[in-house]
PyMOL commands that place a pseudoatom at each C-alpha (Angstrom):
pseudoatom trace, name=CA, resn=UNK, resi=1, chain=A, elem=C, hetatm=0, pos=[121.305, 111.448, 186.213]
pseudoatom trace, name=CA, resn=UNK, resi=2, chain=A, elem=C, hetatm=0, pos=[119.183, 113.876, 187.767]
pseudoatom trace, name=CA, resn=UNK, resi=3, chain=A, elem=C, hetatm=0, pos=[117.094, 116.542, 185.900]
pseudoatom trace, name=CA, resn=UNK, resi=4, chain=A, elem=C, hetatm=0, pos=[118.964, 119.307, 187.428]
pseudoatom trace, name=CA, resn=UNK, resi=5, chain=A, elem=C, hetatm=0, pos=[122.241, 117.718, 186.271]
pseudoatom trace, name=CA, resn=UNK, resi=6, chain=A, elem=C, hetatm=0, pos=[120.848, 117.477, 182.673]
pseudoatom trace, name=CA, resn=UNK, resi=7, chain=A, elem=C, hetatm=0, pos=[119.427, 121.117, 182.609]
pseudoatom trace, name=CA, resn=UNK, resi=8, chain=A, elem=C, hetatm=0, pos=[122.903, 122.164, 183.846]
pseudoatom trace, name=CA, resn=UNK, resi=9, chain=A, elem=C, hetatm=0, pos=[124.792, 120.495, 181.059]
pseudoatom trace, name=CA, resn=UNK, resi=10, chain=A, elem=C, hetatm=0, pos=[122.216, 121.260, 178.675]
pseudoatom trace, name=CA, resn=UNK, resi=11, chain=A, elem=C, hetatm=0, pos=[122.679, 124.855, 179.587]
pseudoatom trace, name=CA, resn=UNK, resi=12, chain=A, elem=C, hetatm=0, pos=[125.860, 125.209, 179.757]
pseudoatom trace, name=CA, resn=UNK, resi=13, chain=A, elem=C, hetatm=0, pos=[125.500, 124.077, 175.949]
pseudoatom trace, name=CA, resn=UNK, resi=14, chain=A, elem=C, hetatm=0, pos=[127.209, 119.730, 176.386]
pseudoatom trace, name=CA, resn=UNK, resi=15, chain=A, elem=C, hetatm=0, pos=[125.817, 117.236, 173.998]
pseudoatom trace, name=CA, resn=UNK, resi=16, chain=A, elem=C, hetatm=0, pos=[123.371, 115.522, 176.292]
pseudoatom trace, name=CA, resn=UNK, resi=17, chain=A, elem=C, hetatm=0, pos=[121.819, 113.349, 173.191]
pseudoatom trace, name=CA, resn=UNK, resi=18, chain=A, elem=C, hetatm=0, pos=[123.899, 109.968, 174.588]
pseudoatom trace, name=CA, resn=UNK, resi=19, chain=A, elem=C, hetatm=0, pos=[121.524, 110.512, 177.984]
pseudoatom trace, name=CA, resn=UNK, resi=20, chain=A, elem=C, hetatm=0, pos=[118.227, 110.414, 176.165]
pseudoatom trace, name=CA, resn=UNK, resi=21, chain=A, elem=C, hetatm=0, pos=[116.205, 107.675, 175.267]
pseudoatom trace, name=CA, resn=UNK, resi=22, chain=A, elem=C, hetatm=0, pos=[115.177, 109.155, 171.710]
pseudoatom trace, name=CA, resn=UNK, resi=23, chain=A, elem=C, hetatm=0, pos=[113.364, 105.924, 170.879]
pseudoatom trace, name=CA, resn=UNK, resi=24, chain=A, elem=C, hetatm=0, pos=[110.988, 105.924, 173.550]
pseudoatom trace, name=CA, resn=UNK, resi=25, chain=A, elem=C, hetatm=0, pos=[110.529, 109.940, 172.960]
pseudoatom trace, name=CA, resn=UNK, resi=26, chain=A, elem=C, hetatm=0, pos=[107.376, 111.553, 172.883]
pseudoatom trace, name=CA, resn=UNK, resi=27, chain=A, elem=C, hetatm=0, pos=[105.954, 115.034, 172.158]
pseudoatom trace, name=CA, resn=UNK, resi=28, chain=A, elem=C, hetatm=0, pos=[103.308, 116.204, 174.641]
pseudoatom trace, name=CA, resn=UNK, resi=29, chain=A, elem=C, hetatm=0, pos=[99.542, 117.738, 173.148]
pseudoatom trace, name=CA, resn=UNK, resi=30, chain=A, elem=C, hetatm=0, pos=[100.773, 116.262, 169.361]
pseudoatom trace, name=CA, resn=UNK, resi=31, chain=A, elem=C, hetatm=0, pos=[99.049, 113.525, 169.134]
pseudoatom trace, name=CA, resn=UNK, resi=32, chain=A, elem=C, hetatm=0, pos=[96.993, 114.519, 165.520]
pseudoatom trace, name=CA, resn=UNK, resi=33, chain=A, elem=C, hetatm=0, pos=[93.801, 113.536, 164.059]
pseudoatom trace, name=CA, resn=UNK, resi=34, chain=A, elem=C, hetatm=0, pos=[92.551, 113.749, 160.605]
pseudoatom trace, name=CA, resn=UNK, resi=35, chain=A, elem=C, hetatm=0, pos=[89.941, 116.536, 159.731]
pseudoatom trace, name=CA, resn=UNK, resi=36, chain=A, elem=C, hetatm=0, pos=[88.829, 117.501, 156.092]
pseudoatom trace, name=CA, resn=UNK, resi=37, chain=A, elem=C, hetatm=0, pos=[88.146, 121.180, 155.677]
pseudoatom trace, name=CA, resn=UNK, resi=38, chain=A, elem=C, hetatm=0, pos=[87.044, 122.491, 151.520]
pseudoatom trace, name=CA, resn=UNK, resi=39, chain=A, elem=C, hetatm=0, pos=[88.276, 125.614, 150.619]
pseudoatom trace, name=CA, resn=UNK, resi=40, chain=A, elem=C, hetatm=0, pos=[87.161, 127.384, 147.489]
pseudoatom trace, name=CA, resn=UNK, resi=41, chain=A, elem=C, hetatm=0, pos=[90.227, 127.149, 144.473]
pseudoatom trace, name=CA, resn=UNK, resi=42, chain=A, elem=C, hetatm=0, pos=[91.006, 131.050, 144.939]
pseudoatom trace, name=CA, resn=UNK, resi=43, chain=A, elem=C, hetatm=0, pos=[92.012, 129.925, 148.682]
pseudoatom trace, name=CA, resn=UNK, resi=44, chain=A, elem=C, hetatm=0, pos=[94.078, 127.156, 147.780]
pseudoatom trace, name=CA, resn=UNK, resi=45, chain=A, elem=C, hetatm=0, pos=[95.856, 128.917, 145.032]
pseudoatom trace, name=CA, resn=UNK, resi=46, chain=A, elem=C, hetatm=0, pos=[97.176, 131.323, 147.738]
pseudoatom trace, name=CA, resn=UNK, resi=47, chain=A, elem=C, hetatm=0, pos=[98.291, 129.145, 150.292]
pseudoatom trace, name=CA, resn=UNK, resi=48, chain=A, elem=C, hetatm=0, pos=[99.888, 127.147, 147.598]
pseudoatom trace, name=CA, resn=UNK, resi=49, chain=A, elem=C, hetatm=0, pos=[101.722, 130.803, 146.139]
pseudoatom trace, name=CA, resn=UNK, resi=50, chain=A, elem=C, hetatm=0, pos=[102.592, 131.510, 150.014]
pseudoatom trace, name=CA, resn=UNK, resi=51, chain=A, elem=C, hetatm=0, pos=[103.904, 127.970, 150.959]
pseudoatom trace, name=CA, resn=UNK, resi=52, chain=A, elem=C, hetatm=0, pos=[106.029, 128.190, 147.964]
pseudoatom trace, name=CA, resn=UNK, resi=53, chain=A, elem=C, hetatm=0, pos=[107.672, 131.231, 148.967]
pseudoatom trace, name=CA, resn=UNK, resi=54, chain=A, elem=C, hetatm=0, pos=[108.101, 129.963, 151.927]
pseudoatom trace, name=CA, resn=UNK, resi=55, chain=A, elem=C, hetatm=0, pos=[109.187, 126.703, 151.044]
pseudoatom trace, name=CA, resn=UNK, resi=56, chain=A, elem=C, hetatm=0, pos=[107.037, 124.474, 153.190]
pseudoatom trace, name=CA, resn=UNK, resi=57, chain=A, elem=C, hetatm=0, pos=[103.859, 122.754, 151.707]
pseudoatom trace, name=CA, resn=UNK, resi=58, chain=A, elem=C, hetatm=0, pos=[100.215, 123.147, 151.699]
pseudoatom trace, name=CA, resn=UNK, resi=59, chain=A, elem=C, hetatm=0, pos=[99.579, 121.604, 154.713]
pseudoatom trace, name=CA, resn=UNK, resi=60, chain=A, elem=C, hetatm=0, pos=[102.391, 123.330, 156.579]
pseudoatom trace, name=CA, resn=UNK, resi=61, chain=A, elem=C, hetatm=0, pos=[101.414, 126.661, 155.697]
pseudoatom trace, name=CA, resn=UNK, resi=62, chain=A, elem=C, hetatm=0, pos=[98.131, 126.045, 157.260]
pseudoatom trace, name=CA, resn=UNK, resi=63, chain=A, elem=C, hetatm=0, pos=[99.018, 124.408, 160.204]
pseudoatom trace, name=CA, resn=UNK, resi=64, chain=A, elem=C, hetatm=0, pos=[101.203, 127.390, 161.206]
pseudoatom trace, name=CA, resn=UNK, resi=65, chain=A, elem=C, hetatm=0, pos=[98.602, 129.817, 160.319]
pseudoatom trace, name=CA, resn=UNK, resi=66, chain=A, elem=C, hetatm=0, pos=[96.146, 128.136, 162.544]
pseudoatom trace, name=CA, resn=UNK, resi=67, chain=A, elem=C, hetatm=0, pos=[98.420, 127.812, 164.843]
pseudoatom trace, name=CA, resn=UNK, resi=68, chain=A, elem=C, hetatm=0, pos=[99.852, 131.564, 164.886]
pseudoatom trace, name=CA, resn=UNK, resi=69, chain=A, elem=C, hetatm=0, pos=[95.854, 132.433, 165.435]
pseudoatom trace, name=CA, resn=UNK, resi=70, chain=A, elem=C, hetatm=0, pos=[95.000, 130.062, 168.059]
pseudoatom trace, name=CA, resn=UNK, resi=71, chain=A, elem=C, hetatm=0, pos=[97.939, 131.421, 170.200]
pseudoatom trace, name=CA, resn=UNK, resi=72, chain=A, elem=C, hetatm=0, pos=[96.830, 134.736, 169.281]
pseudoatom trace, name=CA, resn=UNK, resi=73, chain=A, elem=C, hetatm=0, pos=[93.629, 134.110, 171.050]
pseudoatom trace, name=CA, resn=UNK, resi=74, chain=A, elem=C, hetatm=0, pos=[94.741, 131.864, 173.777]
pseudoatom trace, name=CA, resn=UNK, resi=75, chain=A, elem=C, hetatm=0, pos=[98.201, 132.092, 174.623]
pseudoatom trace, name=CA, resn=UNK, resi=76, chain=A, elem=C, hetatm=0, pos=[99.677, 130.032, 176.838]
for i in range(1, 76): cmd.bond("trace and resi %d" % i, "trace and resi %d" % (i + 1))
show_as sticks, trace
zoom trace
């Protein structure tokens, strides 16, 4: 099938998940690496108040922080 075909479908809102090849899939600029950043206990206690709230953990909270700041600054 040709991309146009599956953007077609896809837009006119058809289950195209039979078409892809979700075990081969990949998502572009994600591959991660490991860092280790200390933050003083006052700093951790609030992200770990906010990611409550927000029901995502630690780590979540400040990977979309980070992330909401870097697009901030260099949007695509």
């Amino acid at each position: 099938m040709k991309a146009t075909e599956l953007d077609k479908r896809f837009d006119e809102g058809d289950d195209i998940t039979e078409e892809l090849d979700l075990d081969n899939a990949r998502r572009p600029l994600r591959k991660q690496k490991r860092v280790n950043v200390d933050f003083p206990t006052w700093m951790i206690d609030s992200l770990d108040r906010e990611a409550a709230r927000l029901g995502v953990t630690r780590q979540s909270i400040i990977k979309i922080w980070l992330a909401e700041r870097l697009e901030q600054h260099h949007p695509h």
